[in-house]
C-alpha positions in Angstrom: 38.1 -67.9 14.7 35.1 -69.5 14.1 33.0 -69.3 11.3 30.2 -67.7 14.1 32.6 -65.2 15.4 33.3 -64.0 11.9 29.6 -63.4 11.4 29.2 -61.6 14.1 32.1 -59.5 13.8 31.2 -58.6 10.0 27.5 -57.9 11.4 29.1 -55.9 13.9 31.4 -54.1 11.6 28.6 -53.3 9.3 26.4 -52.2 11.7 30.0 -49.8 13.2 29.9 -48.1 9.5 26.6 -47.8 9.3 26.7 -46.3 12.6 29.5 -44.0 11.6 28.0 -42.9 8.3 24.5 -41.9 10.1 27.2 -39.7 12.6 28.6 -38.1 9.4 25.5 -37.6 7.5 24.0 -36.0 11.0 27.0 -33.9 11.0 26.6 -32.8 8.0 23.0 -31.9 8.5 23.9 -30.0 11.5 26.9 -28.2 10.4 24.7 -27.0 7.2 22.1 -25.7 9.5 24.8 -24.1 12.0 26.0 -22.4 8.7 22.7 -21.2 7.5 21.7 -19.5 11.2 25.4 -18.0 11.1 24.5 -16.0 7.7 21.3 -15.3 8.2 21.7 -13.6 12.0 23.7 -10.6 10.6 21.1 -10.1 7.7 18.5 -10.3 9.4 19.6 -7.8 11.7 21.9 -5.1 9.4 18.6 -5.6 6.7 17.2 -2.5 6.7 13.4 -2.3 8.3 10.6 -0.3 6.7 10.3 3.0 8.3 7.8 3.4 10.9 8.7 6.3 12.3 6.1 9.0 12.5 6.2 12.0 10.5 6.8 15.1 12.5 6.1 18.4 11.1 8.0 21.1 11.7 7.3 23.7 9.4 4.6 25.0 7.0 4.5 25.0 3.1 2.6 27.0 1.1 1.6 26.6 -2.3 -0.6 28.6 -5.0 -2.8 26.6 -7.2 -4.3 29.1 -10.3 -6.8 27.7 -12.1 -7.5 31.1 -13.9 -6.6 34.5 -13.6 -9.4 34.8 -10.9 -9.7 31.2 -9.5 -6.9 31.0 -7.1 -6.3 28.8 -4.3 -3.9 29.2 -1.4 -2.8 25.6 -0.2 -1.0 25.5 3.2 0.3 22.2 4.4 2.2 20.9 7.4 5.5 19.0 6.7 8.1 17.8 7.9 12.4 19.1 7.1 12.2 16.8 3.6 8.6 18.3 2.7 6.6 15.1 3.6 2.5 16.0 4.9 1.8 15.5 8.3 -1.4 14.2 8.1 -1.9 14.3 11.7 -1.4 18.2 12.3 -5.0 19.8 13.0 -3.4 23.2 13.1 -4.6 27.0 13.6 -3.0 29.0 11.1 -2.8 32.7 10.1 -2.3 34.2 6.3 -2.0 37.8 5.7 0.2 39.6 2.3 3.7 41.8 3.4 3.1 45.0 2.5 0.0 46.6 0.2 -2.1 44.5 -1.8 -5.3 44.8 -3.6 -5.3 41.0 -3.5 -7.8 39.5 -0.9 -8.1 36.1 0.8 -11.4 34.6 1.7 -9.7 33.6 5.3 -7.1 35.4 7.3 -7.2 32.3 9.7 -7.5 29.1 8.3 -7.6 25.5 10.6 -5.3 22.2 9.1 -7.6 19.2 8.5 -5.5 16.3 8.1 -2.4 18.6 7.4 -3.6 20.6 5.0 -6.2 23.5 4.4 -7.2 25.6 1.4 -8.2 28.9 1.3 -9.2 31.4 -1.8 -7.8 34.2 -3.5 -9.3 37.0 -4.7 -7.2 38.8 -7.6 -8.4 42.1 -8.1 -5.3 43.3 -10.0 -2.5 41.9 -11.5 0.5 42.4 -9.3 3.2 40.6 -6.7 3.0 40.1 -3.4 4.4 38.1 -0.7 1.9 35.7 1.3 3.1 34.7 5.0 1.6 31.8 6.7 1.9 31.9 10.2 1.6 29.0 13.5 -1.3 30.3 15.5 -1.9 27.1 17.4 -1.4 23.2 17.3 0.3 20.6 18.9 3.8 22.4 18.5 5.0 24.9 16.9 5.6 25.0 13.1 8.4 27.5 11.3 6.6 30.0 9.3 6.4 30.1 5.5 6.4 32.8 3.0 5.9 32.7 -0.7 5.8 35.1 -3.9 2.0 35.2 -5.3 2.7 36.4 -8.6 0.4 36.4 -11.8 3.6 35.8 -14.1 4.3 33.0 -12.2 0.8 31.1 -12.7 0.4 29.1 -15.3 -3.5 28.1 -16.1 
């Protein structure tokens, strides 16, 4: 062999490995990459996604807020089976006590704004009663709620 041919084939095998190492280091690359879109594809998809379900009301709540032995308001909300407001219920809704009372309320019929409405309570003697809230009307129908109005229970 000449001293030409040996050049050439050292030039040529330099250039073969350099060749070869770009190959490996592209593998490399590639196969890290491949690896990474592997892991990340079942994440991505069991991760779990912020709820945007809407919030379905299905039942009424009722709640007494005494801010004296006078001063009493009835609040009555829409919500759904784990208590959460339904801000978008505009419901009609009726209130009225089981049995006698001397207790009055300032509305018998009170309408939801935004899922909830208040209405007052006039105590005219200290006693228990139980309070119904009732679905009149509204987008569908909402279970009904009833609750013990009781001074003893109050606290101010």
């Amino acid at each position: 062999m000449t001293s030409s041919n040996q050049e050439s084939s050292g030039i040529k095998g330099s250039n073969d490995h350099l060749r070869s190492r770009r190959i490996r280091v592209y593998q490399r690359i590639f196969s890290i990459i491949l690896l990474i879109v592997l892991i990340s594809i079942p994440v991505f998809y069991s991760w779990p996604a912020p709820s945007k379900a809407k919030i379905t009301a299905v039942k009424l709540n009722v709640r007494v807020h005494a801010l004296s032995e006078t001063q009493i308001s009835i609040i009555v909300s829409a919500v759904d089976e784990s208590g959460k407001l339904d801000p978008t219920r505009d419901d009609e809704v009726e209130l009225h006590f089981e049995g006698s009372t001397t207790s009055k309320l300032e509305n018998s019929k009170v309408r939801l704004e935004n899922g909830t409405a208040r209405v007052g309570l006039h105590v005219l003697q200290k006693e228990s009663s139980f309070l119904k809230a009732k679905w009149i009307r509204g987008s569908t129908p909402l279970r009904d709620a009833t609750i013990l109005v009781s001074p003893l229970m109050w606290d101010y």
